[in-house]
C-alpha positions in Angstrom: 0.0 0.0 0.0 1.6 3.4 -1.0 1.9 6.1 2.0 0.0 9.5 0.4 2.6 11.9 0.9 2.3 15.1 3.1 1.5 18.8 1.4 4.8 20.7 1.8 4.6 23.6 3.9 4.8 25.6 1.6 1.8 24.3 -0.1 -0.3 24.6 2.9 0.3 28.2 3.1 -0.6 28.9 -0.6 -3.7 26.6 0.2 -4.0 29.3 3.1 -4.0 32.3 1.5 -6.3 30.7 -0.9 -8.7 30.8 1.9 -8.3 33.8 2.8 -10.6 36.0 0.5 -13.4 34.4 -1.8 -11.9 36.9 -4.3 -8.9 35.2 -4.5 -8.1 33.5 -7.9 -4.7 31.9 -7.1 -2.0 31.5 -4.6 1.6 30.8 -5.5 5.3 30.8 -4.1 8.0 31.9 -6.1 11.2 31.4 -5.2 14.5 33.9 -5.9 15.3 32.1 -8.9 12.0 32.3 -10.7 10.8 28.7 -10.1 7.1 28.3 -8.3 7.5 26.1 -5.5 4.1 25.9 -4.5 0.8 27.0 -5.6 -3.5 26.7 -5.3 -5.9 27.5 -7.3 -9.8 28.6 -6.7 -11.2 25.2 -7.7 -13.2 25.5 -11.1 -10.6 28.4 -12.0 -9.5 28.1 -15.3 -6.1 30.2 -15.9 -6.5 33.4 -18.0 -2.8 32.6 -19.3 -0.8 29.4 -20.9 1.9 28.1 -19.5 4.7 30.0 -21.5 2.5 33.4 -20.6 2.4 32.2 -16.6 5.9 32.1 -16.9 6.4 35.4 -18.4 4.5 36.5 -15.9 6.6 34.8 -13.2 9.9 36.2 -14.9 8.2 39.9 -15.1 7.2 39.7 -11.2 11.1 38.9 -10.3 12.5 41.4 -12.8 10.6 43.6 -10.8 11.6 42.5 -7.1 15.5 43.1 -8.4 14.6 45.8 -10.5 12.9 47.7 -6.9 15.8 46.6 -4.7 18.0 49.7 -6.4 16.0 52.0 -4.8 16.2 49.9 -1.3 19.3 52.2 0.4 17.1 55.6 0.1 13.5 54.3 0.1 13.8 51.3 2.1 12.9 47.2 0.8 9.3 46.9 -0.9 7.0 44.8 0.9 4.2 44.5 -1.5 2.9 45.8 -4.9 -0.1 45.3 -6.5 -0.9 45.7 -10.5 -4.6 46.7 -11.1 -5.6 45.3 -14.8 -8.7 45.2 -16.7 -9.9 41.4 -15.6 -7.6 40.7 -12.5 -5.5 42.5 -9.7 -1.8 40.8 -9.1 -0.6 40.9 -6.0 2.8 40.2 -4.9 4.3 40.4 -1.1 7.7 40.1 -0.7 8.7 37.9 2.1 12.8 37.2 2.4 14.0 35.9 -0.7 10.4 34.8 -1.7 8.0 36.5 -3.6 4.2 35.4 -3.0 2.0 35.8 -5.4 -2.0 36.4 -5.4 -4.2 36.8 -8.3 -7.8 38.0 -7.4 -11.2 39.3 -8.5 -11.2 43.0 -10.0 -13.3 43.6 -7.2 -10.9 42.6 -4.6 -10.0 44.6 -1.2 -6.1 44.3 -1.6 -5.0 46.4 1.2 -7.3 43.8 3.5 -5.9 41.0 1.7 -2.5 42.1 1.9 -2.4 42.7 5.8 -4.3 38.7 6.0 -1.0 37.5 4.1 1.6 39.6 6.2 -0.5 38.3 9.5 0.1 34.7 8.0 3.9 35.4 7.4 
């Protein structure tokens, strides 16, 4: 009889966050080198993007993180962003050398979202 193996922890915080908000589309963990080590999605979600576009997508969101640390000496480290678009709001929070991101509903309260994840952290 095979063992069923145990959701890493990292998944069980993406499966968190998930949780958090009805609004929330998707819940993933990216890690410094642009891999996603974990991730949930709203069950009968289908992705807006393919794979090679959820990539670029991953890619753009660490271009970003290095891109922001430049201005880290007179501004301070970014915790968080969010990108508004026409169909979905990205949201990514910046937690060591992690970036977690959150795709939710147009609609979404982000700020309250955003202070759920940082609690969680």
């Amino acid at each position: 009889m095979q063992k069923l193996e145990e959701p890493s922890p990292e998944s069980k915080f993406c499966n968190k966050v998930l949780n958090l908000d009805t609004s929330i589309r998707f819940a993933g963990i990216l890690c410094k080198c642009g891999r996603l080590k974990a991730y949930h999605r709203k069950k009968g979600m289908i992705p807006q993007l393919n794979v090679y576009e959820t990539k670029l997508l991953h890619r753009e969101a660490l271009l970003k993180a290095k891109m922001n640390r430049i201005f880290d000496k007179n501004l301070g480290k970014t915790n968080w962003s969010v990108e508004s678009r026409d169909h979905v709001k990205w949201i990514n929070v910046y937690h060591e050398k992690d970036i977690i991101l959150v795709s939710t509903e147009i609609i979404s309260n982000h700020d309250e979202i955003i202070q759920k994840i940082i609690s969680l952290l």
